[in-house]
GUKERO-344765 format. One record per residue (C-alpha): residue number from 0; residue in one letter; x, y, z. Coordinates in nm, 3 decimals, always signed. Each point is the difference from the previous one (the first is absolute). Layout:
<nodes>
@n: NUM res: A x: X y: Y z: Z .
...
</nodes>
This chain:
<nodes>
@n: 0 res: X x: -0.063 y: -2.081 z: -1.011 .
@n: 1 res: X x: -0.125 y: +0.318 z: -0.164 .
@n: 2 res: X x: +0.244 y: +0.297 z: -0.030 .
@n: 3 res: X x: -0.280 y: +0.299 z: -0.008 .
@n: 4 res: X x: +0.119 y: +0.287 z: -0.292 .
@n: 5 res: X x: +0.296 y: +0.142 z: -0.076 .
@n: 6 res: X x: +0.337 y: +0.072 z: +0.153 .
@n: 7 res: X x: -0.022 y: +0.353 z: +0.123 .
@n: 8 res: X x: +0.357 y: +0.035 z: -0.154 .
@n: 9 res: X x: -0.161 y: -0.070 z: -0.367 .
@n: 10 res: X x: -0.331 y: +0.206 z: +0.098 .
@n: 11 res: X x: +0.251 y: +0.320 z: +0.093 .
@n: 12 res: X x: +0.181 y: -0.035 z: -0.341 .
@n: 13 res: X x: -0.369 y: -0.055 z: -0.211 .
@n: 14 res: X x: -0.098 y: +0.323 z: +0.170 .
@n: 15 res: X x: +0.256 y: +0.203 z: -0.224 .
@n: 16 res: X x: +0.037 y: +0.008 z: -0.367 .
@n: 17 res: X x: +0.340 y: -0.226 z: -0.117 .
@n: 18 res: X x: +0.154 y: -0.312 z: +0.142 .
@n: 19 res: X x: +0.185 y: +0.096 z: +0.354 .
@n: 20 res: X x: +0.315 y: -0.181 z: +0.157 .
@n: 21 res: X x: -0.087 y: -0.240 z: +0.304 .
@n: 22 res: X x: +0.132 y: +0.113 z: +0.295 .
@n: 23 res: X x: +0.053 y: -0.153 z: +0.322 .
@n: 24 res: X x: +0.209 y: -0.003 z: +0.312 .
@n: 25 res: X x: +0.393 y: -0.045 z: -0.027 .
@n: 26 res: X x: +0.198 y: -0.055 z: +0.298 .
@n: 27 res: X x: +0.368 y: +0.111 z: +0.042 .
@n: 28 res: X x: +0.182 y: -0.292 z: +0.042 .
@n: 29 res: X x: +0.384 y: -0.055 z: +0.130 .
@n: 30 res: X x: +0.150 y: -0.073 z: -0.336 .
@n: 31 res: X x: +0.351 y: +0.024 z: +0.142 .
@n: 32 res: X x: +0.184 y: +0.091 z: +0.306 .
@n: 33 res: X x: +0.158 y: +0.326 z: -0.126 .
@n: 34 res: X x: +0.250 y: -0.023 z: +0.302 .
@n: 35 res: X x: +0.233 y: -0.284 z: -0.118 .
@n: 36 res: X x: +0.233 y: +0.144 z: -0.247 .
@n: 37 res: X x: -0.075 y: +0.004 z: -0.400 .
@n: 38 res: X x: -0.344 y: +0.008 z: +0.044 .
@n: 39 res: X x: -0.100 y: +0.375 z: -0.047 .
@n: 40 res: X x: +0.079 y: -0.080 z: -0.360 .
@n: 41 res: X x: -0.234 y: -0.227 z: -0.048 .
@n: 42 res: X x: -0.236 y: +0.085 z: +0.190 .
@n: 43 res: X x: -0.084 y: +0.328 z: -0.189 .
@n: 44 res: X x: -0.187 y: -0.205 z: -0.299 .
@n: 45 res: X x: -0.247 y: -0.167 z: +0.238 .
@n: 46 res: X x: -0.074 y: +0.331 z: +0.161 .
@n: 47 res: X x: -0.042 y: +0.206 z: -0.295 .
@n: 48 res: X x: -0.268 y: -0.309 z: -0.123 .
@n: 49 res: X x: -0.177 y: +0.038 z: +0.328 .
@n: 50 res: X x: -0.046 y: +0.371 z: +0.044 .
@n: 51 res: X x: -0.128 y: -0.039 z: -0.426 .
@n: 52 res: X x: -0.193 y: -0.298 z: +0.158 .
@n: 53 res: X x: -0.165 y: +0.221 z: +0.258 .
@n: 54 res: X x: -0.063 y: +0.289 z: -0.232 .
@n: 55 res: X x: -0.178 y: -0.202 z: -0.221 .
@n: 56 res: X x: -0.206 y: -0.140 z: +0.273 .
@n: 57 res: X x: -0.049 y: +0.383 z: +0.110 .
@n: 58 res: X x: -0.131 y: +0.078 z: -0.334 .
@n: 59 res: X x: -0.247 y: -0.280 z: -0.066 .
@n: 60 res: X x: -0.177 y: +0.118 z: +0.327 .
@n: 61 res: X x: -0.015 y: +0.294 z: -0.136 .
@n: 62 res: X x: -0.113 y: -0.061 z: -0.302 .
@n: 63 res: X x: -0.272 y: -0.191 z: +0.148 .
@n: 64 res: X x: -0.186 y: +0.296 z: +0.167 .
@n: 65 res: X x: -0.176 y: +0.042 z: +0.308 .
@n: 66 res: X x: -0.151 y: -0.294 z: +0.149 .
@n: 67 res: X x: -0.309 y: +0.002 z: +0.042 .
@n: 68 res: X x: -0.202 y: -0.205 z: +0.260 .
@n: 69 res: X x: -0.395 y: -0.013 z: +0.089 .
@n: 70 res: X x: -0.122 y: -0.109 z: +0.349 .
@n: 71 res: X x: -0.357 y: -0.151 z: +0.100 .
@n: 72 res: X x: -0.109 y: -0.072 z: +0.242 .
@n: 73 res: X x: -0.369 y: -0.165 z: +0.204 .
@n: 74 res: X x: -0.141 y: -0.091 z: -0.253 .
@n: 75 res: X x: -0.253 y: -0.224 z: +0.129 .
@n: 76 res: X x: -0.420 y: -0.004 z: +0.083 .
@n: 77 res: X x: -0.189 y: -0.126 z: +0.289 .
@n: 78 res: X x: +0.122 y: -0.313 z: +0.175 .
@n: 79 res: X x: -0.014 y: -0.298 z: -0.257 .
@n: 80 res: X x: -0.057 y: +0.198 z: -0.342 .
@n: 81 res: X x: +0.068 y: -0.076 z: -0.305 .
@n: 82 res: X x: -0.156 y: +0.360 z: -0.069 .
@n: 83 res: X x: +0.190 y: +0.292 z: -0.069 .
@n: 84 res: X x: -0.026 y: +0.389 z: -0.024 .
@n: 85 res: X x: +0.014 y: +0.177 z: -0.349 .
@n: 86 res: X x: +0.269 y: +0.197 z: +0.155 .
@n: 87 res: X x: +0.218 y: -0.298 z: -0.021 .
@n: 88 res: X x: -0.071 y: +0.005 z: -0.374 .
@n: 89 res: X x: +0.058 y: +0.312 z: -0.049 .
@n: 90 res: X x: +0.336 y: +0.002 z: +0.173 .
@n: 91 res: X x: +0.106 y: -0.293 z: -0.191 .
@n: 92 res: X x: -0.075 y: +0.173 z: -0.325 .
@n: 93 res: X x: +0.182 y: +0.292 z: +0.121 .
@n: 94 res: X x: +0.344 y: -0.194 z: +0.080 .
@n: 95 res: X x: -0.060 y: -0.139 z: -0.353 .
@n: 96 res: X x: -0.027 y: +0.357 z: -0.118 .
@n: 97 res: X x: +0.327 y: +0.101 z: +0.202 .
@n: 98 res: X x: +0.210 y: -0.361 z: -0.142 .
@n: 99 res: X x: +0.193 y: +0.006 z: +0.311 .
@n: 100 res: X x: +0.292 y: -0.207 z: +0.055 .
@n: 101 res: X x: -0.095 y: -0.174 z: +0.281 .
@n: 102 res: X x: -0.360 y: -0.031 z: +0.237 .
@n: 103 res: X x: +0.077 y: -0.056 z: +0.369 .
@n: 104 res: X x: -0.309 y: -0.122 z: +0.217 .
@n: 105 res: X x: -0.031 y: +0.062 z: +0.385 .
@n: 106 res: X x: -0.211 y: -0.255 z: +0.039 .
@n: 107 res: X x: -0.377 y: -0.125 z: +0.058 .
@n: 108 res: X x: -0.067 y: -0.080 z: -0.371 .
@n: 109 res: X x: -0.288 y: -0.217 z: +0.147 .
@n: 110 res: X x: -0.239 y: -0.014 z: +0.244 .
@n: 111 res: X x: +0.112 y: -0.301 z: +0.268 .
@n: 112 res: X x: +0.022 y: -0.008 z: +0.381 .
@n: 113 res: X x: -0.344 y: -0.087 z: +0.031 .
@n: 114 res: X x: -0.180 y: -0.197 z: +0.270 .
@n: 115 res: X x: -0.116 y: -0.231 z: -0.050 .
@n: 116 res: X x: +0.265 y: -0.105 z: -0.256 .
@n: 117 res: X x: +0.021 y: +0.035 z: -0.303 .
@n: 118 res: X x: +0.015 y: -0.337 z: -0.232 .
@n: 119 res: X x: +0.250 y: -0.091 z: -0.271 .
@n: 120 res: X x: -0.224 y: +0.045 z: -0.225 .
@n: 121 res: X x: -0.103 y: +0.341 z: +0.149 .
@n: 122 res: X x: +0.310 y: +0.135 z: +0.004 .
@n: 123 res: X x: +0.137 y: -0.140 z: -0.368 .
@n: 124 res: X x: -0.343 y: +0.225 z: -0.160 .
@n: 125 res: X x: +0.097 y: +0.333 z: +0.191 .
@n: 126 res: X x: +0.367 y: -0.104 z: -0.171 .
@n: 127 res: X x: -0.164 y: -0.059 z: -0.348 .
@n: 128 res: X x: -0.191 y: +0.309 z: +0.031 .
@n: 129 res: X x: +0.281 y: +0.250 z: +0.096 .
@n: 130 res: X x: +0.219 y: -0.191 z: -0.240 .
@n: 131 res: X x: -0.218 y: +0.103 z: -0.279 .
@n: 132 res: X x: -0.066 y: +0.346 z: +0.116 .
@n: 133 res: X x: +0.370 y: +0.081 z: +0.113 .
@n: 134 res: X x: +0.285 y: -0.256 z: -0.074 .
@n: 135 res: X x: -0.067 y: -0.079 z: -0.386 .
@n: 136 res: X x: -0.037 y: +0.281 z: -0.122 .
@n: 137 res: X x: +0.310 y: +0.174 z: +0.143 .
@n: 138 res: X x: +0.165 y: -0.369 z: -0.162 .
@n: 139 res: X x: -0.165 y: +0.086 z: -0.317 .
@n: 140 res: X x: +0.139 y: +0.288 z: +0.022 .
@n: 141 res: X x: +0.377 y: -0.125 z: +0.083 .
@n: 142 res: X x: +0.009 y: +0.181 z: +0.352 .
@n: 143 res: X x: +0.155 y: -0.182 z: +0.273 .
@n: 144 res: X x: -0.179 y: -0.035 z: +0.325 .
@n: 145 res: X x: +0.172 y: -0.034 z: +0.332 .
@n: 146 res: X x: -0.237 y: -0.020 z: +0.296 .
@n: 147 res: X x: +0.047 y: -0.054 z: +0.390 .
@n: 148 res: X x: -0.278 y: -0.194 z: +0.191 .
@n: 149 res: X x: -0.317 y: +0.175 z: +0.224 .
@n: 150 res: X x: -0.201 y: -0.106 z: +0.260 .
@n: 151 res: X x: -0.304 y: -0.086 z: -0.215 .
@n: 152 res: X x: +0.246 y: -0.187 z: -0.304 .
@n: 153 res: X x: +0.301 y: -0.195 z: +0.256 .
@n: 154 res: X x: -0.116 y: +0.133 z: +0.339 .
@n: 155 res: X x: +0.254 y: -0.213 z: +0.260 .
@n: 156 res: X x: -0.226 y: +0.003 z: +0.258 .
@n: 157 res: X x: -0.108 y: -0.347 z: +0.138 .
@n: 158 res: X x: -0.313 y: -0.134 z: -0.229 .
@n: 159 res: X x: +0.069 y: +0.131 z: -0.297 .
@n: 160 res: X x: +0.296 y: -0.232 z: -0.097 .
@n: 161 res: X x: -0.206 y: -0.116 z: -0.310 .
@n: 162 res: X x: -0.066 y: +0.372 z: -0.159 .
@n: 163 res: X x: +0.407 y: +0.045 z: +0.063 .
@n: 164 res: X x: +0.123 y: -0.306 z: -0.174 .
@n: 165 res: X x: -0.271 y: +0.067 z: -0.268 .
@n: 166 res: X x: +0.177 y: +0.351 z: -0.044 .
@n: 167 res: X x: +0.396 y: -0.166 z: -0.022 .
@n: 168 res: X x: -0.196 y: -0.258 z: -0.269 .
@n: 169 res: X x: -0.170 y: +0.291 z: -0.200 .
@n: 170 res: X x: +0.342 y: +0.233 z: -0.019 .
@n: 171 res: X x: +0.241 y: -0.302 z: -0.077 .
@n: 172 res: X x: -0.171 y: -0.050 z: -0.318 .
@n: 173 res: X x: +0.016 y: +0.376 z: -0.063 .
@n: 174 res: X x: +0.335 y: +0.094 z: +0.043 .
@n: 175 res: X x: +0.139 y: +0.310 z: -0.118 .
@n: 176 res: X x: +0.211 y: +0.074 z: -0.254 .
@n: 177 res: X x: +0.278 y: +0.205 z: +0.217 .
@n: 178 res: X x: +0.353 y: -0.062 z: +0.124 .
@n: 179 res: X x: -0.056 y: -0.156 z: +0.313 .
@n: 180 res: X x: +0.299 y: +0.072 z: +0.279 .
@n: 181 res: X x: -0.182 y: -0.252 z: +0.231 .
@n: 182 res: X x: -0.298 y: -0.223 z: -0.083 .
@n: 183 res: X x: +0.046 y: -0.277 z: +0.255 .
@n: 184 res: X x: -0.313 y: +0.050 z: +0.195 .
@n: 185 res: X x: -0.208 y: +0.159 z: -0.291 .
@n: 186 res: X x: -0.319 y: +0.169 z: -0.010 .
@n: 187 res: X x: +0.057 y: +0.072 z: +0.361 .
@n: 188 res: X x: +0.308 y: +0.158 z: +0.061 .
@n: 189 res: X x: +0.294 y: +0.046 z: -0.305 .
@n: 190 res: X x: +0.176 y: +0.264 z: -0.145 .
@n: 191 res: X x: +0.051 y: +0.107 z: -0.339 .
@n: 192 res: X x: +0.185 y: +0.242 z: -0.213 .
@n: 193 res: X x: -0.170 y: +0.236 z: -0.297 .
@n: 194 res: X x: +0.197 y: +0.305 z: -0.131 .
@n: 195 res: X x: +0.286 y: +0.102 z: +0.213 .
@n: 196 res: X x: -0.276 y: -0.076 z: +0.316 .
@n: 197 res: X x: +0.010 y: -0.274 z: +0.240 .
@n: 198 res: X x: -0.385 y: -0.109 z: +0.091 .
@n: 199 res: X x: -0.082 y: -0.205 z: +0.319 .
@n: 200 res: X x: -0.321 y: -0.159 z: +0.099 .
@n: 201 res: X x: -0.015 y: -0.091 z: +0.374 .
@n: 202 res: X x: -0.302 y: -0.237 z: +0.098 .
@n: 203 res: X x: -0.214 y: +0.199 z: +0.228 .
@n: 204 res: X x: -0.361 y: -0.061 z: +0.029 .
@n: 205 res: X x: +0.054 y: -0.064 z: +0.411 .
@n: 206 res: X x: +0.010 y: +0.303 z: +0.260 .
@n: 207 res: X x: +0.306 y: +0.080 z: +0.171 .
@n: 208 res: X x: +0.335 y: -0.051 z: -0.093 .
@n: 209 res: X x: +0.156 y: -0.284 z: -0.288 .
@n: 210 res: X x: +0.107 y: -0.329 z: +0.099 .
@n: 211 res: X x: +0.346 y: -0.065 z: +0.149 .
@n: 212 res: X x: +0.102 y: -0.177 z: -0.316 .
@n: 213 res: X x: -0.174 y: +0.247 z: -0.214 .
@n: 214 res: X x: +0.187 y: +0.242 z: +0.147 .
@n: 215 res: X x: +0.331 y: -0.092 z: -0.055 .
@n: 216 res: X x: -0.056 y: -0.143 z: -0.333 .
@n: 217 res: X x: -0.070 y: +0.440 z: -0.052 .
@n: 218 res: X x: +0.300 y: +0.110 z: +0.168 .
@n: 219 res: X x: +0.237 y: -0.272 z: -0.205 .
@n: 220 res: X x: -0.133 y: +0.097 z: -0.323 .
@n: 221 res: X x: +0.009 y: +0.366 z: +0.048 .
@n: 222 res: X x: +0.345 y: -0.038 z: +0.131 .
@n: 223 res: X x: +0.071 y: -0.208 z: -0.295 .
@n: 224 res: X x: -0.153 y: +0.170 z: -0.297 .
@n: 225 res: X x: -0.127 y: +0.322 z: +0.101 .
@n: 226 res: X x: +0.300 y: +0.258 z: -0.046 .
@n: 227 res: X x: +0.053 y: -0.164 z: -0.362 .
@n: 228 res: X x: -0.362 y: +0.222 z: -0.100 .
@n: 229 res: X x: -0.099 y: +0.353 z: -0.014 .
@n: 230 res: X x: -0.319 y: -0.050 z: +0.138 .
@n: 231 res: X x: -0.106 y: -0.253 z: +0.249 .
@n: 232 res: X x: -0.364 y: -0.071 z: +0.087 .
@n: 233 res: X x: -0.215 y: -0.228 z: +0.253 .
@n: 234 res: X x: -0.303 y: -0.057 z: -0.074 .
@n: 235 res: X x: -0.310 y: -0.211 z: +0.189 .
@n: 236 res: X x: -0.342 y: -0.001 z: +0.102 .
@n: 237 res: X x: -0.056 y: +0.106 z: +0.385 .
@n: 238 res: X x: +0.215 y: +0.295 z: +0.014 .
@n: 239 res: X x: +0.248 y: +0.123 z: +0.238 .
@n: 240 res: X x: -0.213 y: +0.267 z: +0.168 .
@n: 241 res: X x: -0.351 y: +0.086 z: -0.011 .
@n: 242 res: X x: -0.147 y: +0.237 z: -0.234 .
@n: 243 res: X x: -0.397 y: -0.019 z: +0.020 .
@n: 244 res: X x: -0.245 y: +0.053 z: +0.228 .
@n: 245 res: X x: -0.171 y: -0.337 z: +0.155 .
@n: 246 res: X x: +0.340 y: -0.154 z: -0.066 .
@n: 247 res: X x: +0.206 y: +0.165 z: +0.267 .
@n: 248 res: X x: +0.129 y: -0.337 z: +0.154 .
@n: 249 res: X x: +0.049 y: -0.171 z: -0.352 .
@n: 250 res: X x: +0.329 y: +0.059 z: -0.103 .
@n: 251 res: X x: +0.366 y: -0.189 z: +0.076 .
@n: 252 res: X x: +0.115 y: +0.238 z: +0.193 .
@n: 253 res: X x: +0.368 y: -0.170 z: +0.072 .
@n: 254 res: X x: +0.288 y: +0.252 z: +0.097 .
@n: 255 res: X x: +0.211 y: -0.259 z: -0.100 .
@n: 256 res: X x: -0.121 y: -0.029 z: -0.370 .
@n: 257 res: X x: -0.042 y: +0.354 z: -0.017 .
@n: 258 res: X x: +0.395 y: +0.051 z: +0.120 .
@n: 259 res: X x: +0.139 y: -0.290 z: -0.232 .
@n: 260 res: X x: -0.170 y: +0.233 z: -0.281 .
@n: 261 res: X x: +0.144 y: +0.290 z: +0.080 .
@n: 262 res: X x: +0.360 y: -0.152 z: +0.020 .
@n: 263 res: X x: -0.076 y: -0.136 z: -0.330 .
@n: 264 res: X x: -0.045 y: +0.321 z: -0.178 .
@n: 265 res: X x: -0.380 y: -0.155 z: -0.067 .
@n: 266 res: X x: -0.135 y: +0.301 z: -0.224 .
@n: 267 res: X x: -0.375 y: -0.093 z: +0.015 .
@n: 268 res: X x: -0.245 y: -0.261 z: +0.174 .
@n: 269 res: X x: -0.341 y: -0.047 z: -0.206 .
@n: 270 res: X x: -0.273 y: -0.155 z: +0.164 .
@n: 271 res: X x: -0.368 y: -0.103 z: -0.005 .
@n: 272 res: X x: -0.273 y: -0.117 z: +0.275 .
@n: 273 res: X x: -0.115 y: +0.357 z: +0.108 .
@n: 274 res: X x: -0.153 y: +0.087 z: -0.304 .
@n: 275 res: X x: +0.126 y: +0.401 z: -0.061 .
@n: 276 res: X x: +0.286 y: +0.190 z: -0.183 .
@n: 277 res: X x: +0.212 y: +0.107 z: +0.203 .
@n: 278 res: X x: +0.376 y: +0.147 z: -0.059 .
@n: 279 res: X x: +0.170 y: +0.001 z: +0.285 .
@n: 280 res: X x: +0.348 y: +0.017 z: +0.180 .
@n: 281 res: X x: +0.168 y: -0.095 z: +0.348 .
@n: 282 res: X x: +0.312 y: -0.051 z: +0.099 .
@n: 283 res: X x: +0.197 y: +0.022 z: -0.326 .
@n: 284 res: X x: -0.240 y: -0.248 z: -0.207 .
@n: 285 res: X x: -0.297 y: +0.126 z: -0.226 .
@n: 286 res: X x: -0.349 y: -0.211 z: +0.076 .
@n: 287 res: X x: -0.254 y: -0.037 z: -0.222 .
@n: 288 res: X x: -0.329 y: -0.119 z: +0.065 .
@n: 289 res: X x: -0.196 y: -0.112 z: -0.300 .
@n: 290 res: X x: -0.407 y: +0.074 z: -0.057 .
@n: 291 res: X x: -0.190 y: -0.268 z: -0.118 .
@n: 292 res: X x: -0.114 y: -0.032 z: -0.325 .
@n: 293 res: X x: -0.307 y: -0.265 z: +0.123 .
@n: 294 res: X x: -0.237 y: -0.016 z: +0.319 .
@n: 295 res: X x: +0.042 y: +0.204 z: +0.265 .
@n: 296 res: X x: +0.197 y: +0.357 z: +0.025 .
@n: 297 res: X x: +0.100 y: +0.126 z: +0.337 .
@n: 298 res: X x: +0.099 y: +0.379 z: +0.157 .
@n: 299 res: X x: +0.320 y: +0.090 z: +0.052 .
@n: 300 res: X x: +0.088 y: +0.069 z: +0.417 .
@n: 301 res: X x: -0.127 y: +0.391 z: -0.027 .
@n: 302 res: X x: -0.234 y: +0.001 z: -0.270 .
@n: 303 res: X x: -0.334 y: -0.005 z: -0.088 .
@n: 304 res: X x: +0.019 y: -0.113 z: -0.343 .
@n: 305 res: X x: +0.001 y: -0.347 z: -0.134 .
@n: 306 res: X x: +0.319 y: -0.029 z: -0.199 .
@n: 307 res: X x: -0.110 y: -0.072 z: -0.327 .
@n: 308 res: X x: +0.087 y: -0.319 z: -0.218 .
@n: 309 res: X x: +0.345 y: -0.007 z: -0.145 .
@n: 310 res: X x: +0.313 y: -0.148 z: -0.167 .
@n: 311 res: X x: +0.307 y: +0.130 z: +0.063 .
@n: 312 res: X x: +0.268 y: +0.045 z: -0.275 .
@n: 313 res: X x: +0.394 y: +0.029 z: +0.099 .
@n: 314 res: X x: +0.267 y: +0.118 z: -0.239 .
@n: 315 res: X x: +0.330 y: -0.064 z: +0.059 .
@n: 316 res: X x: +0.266 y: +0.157 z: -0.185 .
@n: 317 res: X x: +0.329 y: -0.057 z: +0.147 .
@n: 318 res: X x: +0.040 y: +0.138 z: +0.324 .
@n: 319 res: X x: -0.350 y: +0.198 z: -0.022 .
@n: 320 res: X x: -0.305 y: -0.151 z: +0.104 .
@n: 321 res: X x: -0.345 y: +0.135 z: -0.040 .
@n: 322 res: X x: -0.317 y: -0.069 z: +0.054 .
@n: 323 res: X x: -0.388 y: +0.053 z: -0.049 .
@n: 324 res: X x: -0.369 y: -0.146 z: +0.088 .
@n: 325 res: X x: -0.207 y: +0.015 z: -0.285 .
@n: 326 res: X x: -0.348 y: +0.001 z: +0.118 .
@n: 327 res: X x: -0.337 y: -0.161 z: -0.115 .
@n: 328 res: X x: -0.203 y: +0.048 z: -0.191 .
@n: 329 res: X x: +0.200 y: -0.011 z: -0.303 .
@n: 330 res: X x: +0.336 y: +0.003 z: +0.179 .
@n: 331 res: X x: +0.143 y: +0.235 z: -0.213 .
@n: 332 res: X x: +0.010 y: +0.302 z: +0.278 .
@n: 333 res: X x: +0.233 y: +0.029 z: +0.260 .
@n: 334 res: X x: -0.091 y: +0.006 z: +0.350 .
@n: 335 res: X x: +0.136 y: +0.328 z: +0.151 .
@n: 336 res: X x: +0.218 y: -0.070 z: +0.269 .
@n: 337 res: X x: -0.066 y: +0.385 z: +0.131 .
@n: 338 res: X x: -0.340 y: -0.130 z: +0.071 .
@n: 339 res: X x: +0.163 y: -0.290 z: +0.247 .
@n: 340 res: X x: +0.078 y: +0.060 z: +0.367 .
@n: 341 res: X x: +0.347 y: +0.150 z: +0.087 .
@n: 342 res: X x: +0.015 y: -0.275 z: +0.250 .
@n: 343 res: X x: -0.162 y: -0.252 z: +0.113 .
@n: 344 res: X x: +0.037 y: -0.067 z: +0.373 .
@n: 345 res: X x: -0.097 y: -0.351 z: +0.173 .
@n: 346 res: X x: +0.080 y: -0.164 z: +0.368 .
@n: 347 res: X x: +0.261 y: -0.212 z: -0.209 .
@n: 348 res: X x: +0.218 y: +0.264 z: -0.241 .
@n: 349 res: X x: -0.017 y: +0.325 z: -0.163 .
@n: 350 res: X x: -0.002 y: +0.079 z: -0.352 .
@n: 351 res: X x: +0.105 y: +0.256 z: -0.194 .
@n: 352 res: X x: -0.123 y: +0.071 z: -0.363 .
@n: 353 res: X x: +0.325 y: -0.110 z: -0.180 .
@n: 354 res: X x: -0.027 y: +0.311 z: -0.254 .
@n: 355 res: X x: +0.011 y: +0.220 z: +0.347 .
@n: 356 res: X x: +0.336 y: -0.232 z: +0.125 .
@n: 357 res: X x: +0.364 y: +0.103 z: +0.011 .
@n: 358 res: X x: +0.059 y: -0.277 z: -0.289 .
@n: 359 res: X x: -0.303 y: +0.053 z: -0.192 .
@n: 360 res: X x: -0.162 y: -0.234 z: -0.178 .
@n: 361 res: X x: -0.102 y: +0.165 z: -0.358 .
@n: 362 res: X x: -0.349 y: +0.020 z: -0.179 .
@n: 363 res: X x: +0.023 y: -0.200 z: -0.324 .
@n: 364 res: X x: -0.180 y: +0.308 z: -0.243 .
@n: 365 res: X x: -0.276 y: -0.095 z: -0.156 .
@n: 366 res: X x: -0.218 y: +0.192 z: -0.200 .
@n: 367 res: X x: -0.306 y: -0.228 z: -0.104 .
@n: 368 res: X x: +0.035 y: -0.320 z: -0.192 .
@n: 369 res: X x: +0.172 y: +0.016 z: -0.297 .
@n: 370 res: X x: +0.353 y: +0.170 z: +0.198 .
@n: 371 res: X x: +0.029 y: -0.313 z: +0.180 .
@n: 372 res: X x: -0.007 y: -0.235 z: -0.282 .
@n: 373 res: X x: +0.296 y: -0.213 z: -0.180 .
@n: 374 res: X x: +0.004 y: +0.079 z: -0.349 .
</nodes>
């Protein structure tokens, strides 16, 4: 099995000029029972090495920088392609301009959930294809790739069982290099750790609300492992509510999820399917939607513009986490969220631009191509 590029640990330290500690999580342990008697003593040794222990752990984060992380999303052509836009090119060559740490994909990286259905042998060239266009180069490149299944790539649905198990085969012998928290049921749903983050991909190319089991694999692992990270975020393809127009009733739309989130302290949902940038906020949790960099751009609910093609780029630098779209056709500008509707109202939620919210989410600056770039 293939390991695709580097650690994001040993990307982070190549980013900076000199060698930098690891660092890692450590966990207080109970080294002693300071109640019984004589034990204060000894216990003051062990507690001085684990608050140095901690420090240093404190300090290698820091050294590392901000992480930085680079989201795609829809990538794909007309049903059955093995064709692709030159705006997927481009955006490539502009992640490999930026040297992120880490590329997350929404999902629909090819064109499946066809009928009639799509062969094997179909389905292995539209792999081959976006492999060559997408994947190896960002391996090339030693930037890890985590990705979460779409409708047209692992749809669920009844039919398309072949185009799912095709995905699981294609991502298994792509895995990425990152710390991976929970990996039992990957490329569908897993969770991983980069930077002093805790990542989660949920499998979600279905309408309505996660599976039973899905569901409280999410709530165990966020009880588990989510309060040990600054930042906590859920990605997936369908998202939680709607963003664009024609795909009003496309969405998860599952109170439930949405409230097992919010307990959680989730700070941000990205997802794909509806084909627009789109920052927004409800309920405590920031939602963004993610423009497509291939076929197909949609309107946002309450405009007339077509959002344009996009990647998104996070930063996270300890407990501040911004964000930008950086727009076709070079990708280099930012899309102005002033130009974005304050809200965008549907029969299912309401959402509120999340620079406009209470706990605002912040506009990574950008100020053309070369301020955005890893030295």
């Amino acid at each position: 099995m293939r390991v695709a590029g580097r650690s994001i640990a040993a990307r982070r330290r190549s980013h900076r000029s000199g060698a930098r500690p690891p660092h890692g999580w450590c966990e207080a342990r109970p080294w002693a029972d300071r109640s019984r008697p004589g034990v204060a003593r000894s216990w003051q040794p062990w507690a001085v090495l684990w608050l140095a222990l901690l420090l240093l752990a404190a300090a290698g984060r820091a050294a590392a920088g901000p992480l930085r992380v680079a989201v795609i999303s829809d990538l794909n052509g007309g049903y059955g392609s093995t064709e692709y836009e030159s705006t997927v090119d481009g955006a490539v060559q502009r992640i490999l301009e930026l040297k992120p740490d880490l590329v997350i994909s929404t999902g629909d990286m090819v064109a499946g959930q066809r009928k009639p259905h799509l062969t094997r042998s179909q389905v292995e060239a539209m792999w081959r294809s976006f492999h060559a266009r997408v994947s190896d180069p960002l391996a090339q490149a030693g930037i890890p790739v985590a990705v979460t299944p779409g409708n047209h790539d692992g749809s669920a649905y009844h039919g398309f069982e072949l185009e799912r198990q095709m995905y699981g085969e294609q991502w298994s012998a792509r895995r990425p290099a990152v710390t991976f928290i929970d990996a039992t049921h990957y490329p569908y749903h897993y969770a991983f750790t980069a930077g002093d983050a805790l990542f989660v991909s949920l499998d979600a190319t279905t309408l309505g609300g996660l599976p039973p089991e899905q569901m409280a694999w999410l709530e165990d692992l966020l009880a588990r492992h989510g309060g040990k990270y600054q930042k906590r975020i859920v990605f997936s393809h369908v998202p939680l509510w709607p963003f664009t127009q024609g795909r009003e009733r496309e969405f998860i739309g599952d109170p439930a999820l949405e409230q097992l989130l919010k307990d959680a302290k989730v700070d941000l949902y990205l997802s794909g399917h509806h084909h627009a940038f789109y920052p927004g906020h409800k309920d405590g949790i920031h939602l963004v939607g993610q423009s497509c960099v291939g076929a197909g751009p949609r309107r946002l609910i309450g405009s007339a513009a077509r959002s344009p093609r996009a990647i998104t780029l996070i930063e996270i630098d300890g407990a501040k986490l911004r964000l930008a779209a950086l727009q076709e056709p070079d990708f280099t500008q930012p899309i102005d969220w002033r130009t974005l509707p304050e809200r965008i109202r549907s029969k299912a939620a309401e959402l509120i631009r999340a620079d406009l919210a209470k706990d605002r989410l912040e506009e990574l600056p950008v100020a053309g191509g070369p301020a955005v770039s890893r030295p």
